[in-house]
N, C-alpha and C positions, 0 to 999 in steps of 0.2 A: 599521485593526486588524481592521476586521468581513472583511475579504480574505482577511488573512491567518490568522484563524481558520478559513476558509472552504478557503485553502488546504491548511491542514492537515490538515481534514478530509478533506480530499481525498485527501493521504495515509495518513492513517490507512486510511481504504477501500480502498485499491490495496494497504497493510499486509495486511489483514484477508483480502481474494478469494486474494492472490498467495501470503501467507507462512503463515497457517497449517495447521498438520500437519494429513495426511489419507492418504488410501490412499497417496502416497507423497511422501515429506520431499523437499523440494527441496535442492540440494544450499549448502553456505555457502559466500560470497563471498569473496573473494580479501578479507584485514584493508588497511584504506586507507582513503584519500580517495573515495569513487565520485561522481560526478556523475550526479546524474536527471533530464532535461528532460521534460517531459510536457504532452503536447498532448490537450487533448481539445476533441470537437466536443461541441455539443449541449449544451453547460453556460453558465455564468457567464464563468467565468476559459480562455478558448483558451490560454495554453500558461503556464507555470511551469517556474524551474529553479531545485533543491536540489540544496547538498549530504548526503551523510552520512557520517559518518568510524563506522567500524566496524571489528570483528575478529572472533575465530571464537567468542567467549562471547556477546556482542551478537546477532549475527545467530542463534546459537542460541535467545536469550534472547527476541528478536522471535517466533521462532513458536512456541516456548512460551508466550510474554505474551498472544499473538494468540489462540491454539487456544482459551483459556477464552474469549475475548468473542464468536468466533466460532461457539460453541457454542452459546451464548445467546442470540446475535439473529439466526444462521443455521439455516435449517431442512436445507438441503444445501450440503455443501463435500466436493467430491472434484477432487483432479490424481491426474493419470497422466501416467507419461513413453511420452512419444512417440518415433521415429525421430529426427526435428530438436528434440527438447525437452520442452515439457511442456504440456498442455493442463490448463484447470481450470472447473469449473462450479457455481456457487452461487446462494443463494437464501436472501436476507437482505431481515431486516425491522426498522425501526426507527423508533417514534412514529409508526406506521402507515403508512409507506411501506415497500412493499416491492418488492426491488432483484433483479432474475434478471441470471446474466452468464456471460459465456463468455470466459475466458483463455486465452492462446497464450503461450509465452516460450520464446525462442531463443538463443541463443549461446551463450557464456563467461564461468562466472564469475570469473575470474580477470581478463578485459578487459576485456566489456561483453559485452551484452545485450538483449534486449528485449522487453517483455513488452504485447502488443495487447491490450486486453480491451473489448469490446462490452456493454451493459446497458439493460436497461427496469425503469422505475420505474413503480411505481403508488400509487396511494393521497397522490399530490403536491395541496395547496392550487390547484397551477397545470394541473394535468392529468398524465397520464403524460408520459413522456420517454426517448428513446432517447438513447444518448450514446454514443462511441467515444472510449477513452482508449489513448492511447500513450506507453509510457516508455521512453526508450535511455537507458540506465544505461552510464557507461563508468566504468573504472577510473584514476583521475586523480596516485594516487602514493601516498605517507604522508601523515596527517592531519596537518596546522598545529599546531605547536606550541601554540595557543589551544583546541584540541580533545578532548574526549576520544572512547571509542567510545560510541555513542548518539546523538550530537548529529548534529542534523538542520538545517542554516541554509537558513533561507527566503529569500525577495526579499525585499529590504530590512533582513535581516542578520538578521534575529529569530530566535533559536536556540532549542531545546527539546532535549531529550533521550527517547529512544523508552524509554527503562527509567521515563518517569515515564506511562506508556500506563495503570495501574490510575487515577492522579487522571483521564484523560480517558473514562476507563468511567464512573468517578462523576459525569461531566456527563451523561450520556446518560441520555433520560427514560424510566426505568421501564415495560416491558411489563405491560401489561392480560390 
C-alpha cells in the first residue's frame, strides 16, 4: 500500500509540473483510454504503468484542479510552446523540500506523447537528489466499460479518481 501511495504521489507531481495552467494551457487529450508508462531514475519506484480514462471536461478539470495547489506550494510554474512542443519550468516546495524541474513534452495529443522532466530536490531527510522522470503516454482506445473519466488504475488495479485531487491537498502538511 505504502508503493502505491508513493506511486501516486508520483503522479500527482508529474499532474502538478505538466498540467497546470500558466503562460500557456496545454492543449486536451484526445477523450479515451491513455496509457502512461513512467520511468524514472534517481527515485524509489524505476518504472510504473497507469492507466487513465479521460475526456475533454476531465482533463479540463485537471488543470484547473491543479493550478490552485500549484499556486500554493509552487513559487514558479511557467510552459511555453516550443517548435516541437512545450517546455516548462518550476519550483515547488513542500514540508520543506523543495523541488526545481525542467519539462519537455512532445507529440500528439490525440496518439501519444511524451513528456521528459529533469528535477533537484532539497531540503530531503536523506540529502538532495536529482531524478529524471519520463512518461510515454499513448492513446489506447475508449475507456472499459468499468471506467468513468478520472479514473487513474495503478499496478495492482488500485483505482482513484483525479476529480477527488482537493481530499489529496488535504493530506498535505500545511506550509510554515
Amino acid at each position: 500500500m505504502t508503493r502505491q501511495l508513493a506511486l501516486l504521489g508520483s503522479a500527482v507531481c508529474l499532474v502538478l509540473s505538466a498540467g497546470a495552467a500558466s503562460a500557456v494551457d496545454l492543449p486536451i487529450r484526445k477523450p479515451g483510454l491513455w496509457e502512461m508508462k513512467m520511468v524514472r531514475t534517481g527515485g524509489p519506484m524505476p518504472e510504473i504503468t497507469m492507466q487513465h480514462c479521460t475526456d475533454e471536461t476531465t482533463d479540463k478539470d485537471m488543470s484547473t484542479a491543479a493550478s490552485p495547489l500549484a499556486k500554493e506550494i509552487c513559487s514558479k510554474q511557467d510552459i511555453q510552446k516550443t517548435a516541437t512542443g512545450y517546455v516548462g519550468d518550476s519550483v515547488c516546495g513542500v514540508a520543506g523540500v523543495s523541488v526545481t524541474s525542467h519539462t519537455e513534452i512532445t507529440g500528439d495529443f490525440n496518439s501519444a506523447y511524451t513528456v521528459k522532466s529533469t528535477s533537484h530536490s532539497e531540503g530531503r531527510p536523506s540529502g538532495p537528489r536529482d531524478a529524471t522522470t519520463t512518461v510515454e503516454a499513448k492513446w489506447l482506445g475508449a475507456c472499459k466499460s468499468d471506467q468513468k473519466p478520472g479514473d487513474i488504475i495503478m499496478p495492482g488495479g488500485m483505482k482513484m479518481n483525479i476529480k477527488d485531487m482537493q481530499k489529496l491537498k488535504d493530506l498535505l502538511p500545511k506550509q510554515k
